[in-house]
ROPALO-467318 format. One record per residue (C-alpha): x, y, z; residue number from 1. Coordinates in steps of 0.25 Angstrom, whole numbers, plus 5000, padded with zeros to 4 digits. Layout:
BEGIN
[[X,Y,Z],NUM] ...
END
This chain:
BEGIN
[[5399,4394,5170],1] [[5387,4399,5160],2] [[5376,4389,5159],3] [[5381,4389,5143],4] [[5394,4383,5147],5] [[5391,4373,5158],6] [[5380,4366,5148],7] [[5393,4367,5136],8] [[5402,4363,5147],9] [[5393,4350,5150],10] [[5388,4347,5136],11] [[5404,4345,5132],12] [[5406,4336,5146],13] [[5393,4326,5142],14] [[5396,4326,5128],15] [[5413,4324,5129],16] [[5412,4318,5142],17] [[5421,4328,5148],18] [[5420,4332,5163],19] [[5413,4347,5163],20] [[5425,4352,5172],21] [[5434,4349,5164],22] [[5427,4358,5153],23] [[5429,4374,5155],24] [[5423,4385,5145],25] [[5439,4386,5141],26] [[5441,4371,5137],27] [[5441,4370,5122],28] [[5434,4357,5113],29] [[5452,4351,5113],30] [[5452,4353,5126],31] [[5441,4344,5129],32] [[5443,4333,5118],33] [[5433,4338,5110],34] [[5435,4335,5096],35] [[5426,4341,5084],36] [[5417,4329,5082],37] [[5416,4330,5097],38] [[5413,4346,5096],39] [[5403,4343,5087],40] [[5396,4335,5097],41] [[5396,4345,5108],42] [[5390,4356,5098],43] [[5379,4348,5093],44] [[5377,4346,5111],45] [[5379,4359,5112],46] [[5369,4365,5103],47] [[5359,4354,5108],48] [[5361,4358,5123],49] [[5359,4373,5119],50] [[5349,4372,5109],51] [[5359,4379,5099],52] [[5365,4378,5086],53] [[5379,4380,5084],54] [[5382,4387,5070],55] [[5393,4377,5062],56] [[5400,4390,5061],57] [[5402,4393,5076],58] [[5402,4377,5080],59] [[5416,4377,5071],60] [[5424,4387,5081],61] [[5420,4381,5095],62] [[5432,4377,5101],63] [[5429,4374,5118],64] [[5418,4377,5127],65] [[5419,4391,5127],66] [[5417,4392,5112],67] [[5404,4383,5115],68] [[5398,4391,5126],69] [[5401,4406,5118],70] [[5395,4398,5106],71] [[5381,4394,5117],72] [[5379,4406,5122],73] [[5380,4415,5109],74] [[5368,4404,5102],75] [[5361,4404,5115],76] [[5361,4420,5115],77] [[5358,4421,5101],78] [[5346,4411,5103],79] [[5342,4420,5114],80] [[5342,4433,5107],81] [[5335,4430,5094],82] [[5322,4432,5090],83] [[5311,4420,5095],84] [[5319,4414,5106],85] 
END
């Protein structure tokens, strides 16, 4: 497990009071109950945990943890790569 996804995987376990083995890279936002007031919530976590901002555009097609993780990893590479980081 990255370190990407164990911080996703504990953010959605604190915030939705899910058990964090119960949350694999596979499970999806139904899967876990999480609704899209919910998803909202998580994002705005998200993006505080990482430091990161979420396009509206990209934040319309997550659907799971994987989507979540992909969607970190690409802004924390971008962030990385540009100019005065």
């Amino acid at each position: 497990m990255s370190d990407v996804e164990g911080r996703v995987i504990s953010v959605l376990a604190e915030s939705q009071g899910i058990d964090p083995k119960k949350i694999t890279l596979c499970s999806t936002f139904d899967e876990l109950g999480i609704d899209s007031f919910d998803g909202i919530n998580v994002l705005f976590l998200i993006e505080s945990e990482f430091d990161i901002s979420v396009p509206d555009e990209k934040a319309k097609s997550l659907r799971g943890v994987r989507d979540i993780v992909q969607g970190v990893e690409n802004l924390l590479a971008l962030r990385k790569s540009s100019p005065g980081s």
